[in-house]
N, C-alpha and C positions, 0 to 999 in steps of 0.2 A: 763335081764330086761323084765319080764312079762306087756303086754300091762292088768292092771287091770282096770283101769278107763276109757276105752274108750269110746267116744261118738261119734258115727258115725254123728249126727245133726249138731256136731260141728263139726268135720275135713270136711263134704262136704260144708257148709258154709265158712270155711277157702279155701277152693279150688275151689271153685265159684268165691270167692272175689279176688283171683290171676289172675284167667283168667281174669275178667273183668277188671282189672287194664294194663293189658297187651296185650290186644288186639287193634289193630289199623282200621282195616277194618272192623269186626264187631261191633265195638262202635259204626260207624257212622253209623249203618242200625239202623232202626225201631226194636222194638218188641212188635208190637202192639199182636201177634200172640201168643206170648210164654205161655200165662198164658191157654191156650186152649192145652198145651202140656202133656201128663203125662207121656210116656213114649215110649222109644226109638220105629220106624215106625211109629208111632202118622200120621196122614194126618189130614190137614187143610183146606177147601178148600173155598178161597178166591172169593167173587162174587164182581163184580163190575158192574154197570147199565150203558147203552147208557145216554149221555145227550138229553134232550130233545131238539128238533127244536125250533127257534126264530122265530116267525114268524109276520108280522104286521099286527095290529088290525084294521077294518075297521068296521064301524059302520053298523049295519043291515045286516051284511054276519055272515053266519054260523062260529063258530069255527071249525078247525080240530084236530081230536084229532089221534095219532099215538100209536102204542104197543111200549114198550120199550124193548130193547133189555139186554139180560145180557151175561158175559163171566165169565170164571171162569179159576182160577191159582189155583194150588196145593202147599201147603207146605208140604213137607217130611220129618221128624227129622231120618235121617237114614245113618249117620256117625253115628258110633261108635267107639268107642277108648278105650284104657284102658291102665294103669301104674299098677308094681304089684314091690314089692322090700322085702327084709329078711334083717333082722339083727341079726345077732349071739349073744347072750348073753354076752359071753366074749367081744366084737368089742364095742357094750354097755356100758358095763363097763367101756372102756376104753376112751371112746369117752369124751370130754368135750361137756355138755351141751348136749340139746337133740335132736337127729340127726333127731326124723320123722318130724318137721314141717320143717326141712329146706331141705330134702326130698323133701315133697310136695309142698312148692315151685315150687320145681326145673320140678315135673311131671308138675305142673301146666301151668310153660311156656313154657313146652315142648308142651303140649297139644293148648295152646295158640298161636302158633306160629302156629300147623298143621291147625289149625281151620281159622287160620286168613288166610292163604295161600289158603283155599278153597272158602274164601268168595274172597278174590282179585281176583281170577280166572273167576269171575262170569264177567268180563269187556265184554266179549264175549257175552252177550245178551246185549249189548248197541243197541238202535236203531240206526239201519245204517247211517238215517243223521246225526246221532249227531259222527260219528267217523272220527276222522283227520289223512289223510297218514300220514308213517313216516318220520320226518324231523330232522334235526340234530341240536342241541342245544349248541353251542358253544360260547356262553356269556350269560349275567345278560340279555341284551334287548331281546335276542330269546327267556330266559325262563321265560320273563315275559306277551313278547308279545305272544307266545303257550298259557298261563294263562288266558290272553285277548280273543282269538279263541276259548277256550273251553266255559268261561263265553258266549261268543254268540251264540251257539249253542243249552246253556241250555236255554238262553234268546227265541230264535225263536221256540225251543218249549215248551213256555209261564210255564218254570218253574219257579218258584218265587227267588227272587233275599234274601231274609233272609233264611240264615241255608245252604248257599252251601257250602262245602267241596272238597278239593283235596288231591291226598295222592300220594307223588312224589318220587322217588329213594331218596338216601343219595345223592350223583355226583351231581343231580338236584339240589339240595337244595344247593350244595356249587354253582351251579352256578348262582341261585336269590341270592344268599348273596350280589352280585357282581351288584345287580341293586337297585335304589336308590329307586324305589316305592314298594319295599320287605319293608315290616315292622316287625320287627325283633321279635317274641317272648320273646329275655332276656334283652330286652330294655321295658317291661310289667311294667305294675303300680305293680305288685304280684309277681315283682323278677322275673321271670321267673319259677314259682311254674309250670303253664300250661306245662312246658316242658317234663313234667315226664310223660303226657298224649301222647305224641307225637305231640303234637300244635308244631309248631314253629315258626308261626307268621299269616299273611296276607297280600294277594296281589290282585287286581285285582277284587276285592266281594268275595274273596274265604276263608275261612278258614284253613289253610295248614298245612297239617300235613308229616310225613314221615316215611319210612320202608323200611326193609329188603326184605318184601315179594311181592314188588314191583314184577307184573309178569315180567318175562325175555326171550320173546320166539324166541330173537333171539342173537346174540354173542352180538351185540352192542345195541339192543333195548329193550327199557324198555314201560313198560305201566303205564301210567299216568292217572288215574282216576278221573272223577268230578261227583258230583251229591247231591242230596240231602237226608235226611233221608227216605223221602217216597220211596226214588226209591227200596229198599232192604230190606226185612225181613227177621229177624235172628231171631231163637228159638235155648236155649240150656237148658239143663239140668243134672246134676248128680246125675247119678239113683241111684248109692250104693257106696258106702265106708264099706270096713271091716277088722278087725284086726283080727288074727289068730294064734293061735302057729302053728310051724313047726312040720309035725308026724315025722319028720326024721331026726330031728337038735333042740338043745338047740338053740331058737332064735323066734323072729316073726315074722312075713309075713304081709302083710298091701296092700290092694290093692284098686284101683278103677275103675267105671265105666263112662265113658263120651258120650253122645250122641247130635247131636245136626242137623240144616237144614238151608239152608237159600235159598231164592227166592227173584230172581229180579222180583219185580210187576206193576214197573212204566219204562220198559227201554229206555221212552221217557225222564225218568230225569235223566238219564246217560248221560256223553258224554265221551269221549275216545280219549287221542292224543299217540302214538305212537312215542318215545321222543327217538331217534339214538344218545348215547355218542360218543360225539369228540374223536378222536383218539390221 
């Protein structure tokens, strides 16, 4: 089976749209940044300005006026990744149906998965006040009330209360099932459509989601994530796609290129609880 019709515009568009269906930690970052991307090393570099002083107005006194200050973050698209696979002519043949798009699928959440595990790791730039020791979660009321603690953290540093997000182990999540102020995603006016996103309901002002890639950095400790979309910016991109004959086999080759960056830019809007499974 010669690849004669190939269109690279379309298989990287079809493996775009896999990833972004299957990603759980970089859906909820920002990309305000990506379209300033064009290829893999790409640097972005983020300015942000001091607020200015409040200061009271008194009638016949001079104003003051102040210089403003500014800081500046980096974005680097400088993961790179790549999936590469052959199919024999004969294997072809024999195969029902057409094996490369369920293939790329398969790179896709493969690649999806590594990507999303480098954005969850990012917990570690949370600002310090907003991180809660580890404590042990052994009912509905502790992992709703953990929920309640992270909401106040995001609260006291005057993060806004529309658009928060959490994104809890699977263990966690059977354990809100278990509290009566969990609101359940498949109990949804949409069937439970949202589910396929990783939503699984709401608790607390949160919108909750769940994963695999839940960090795990210790036997029984998981990391429990909140924040909002500003706090995190994700840029990706797929640079190439290409099909190929084999110089040294009846068959083709088909490979891709994935690159992609993200930065924590607000890690005031982060908070961070530190969630010990019951034994």
């Amino acid at each position: 089976m010669a690849i004669t019709r190939f269109r690279a515009e379309v298989w990287s568009a079809l493996l775009a749209t896999s990833l972004k269906k299957a990603h759980v930690y970089a859906a909820l970052c920002n990309s305000d940044y990506e379209g300033e991307i064009a290829a893999a090393g790409d640097t972005v570099r983020i300015t942000s300005i001091s607020r200015p002083t409040i200061r009271t107005y008194g009638r016949n006194a001079d104003i003051q006026y102040e210089e403003l200050t500014d800081a500046q973050r980096t974005l680097v698209v400088d993961q790179e990744k790549y999936w590469a696979f052959s199919i024999d002519d004969l294997d072809a043949a024999q195969a029902r149906g057409n094996v490369v798009p369920e293939a790329m699928s398969e790179a896709a959440h493969g690649l999806a998965d590594v990507a999303d595990t480098y954005v969850a790791n990012l917990y570690t730039q949370a600002q310090a006040a907003n991180v809660i020791p580890a404590r042990t979660i052994s009912s509905g009321d502790a992992a709703y009330e953990s929920l309640v603690d992270l909401g106040v953290k995001l609260g006291e540093a005057n993060v806004p209360n529309a658009g928060r997000w959490v994104v809890i182990p699977e263990w966690y999540h059977g354990q809100l099932l278990k509290s009566p102020n969990f609101i359940n995603a498949e109990k949804a006016a949409d069937g439970g459509a949202a589910l396929r996103r990783g939503f699984i309901g709401q608790a607390a002002g949160f919108d909750i989601f769940k994963s695999n890639n839940a960090p795990n950095p210790a036997a029984a400790d998981y990391v429990v994530m909140a924040g909002v979309r500003a706090a995190i910016t994700y840029a990706d991109q797929v640079n190439r796609t290409e099909a190929l004959r084999s110089e040294a086999r009846f068959g083709d080759r088909v490979r891709g290129l994935y690159n992609y960056g993200a930065k924590v830019i607000r890690p005031d809007a982060l908070a961070v609880l530190t969630a010990t499974r019951p034994a």
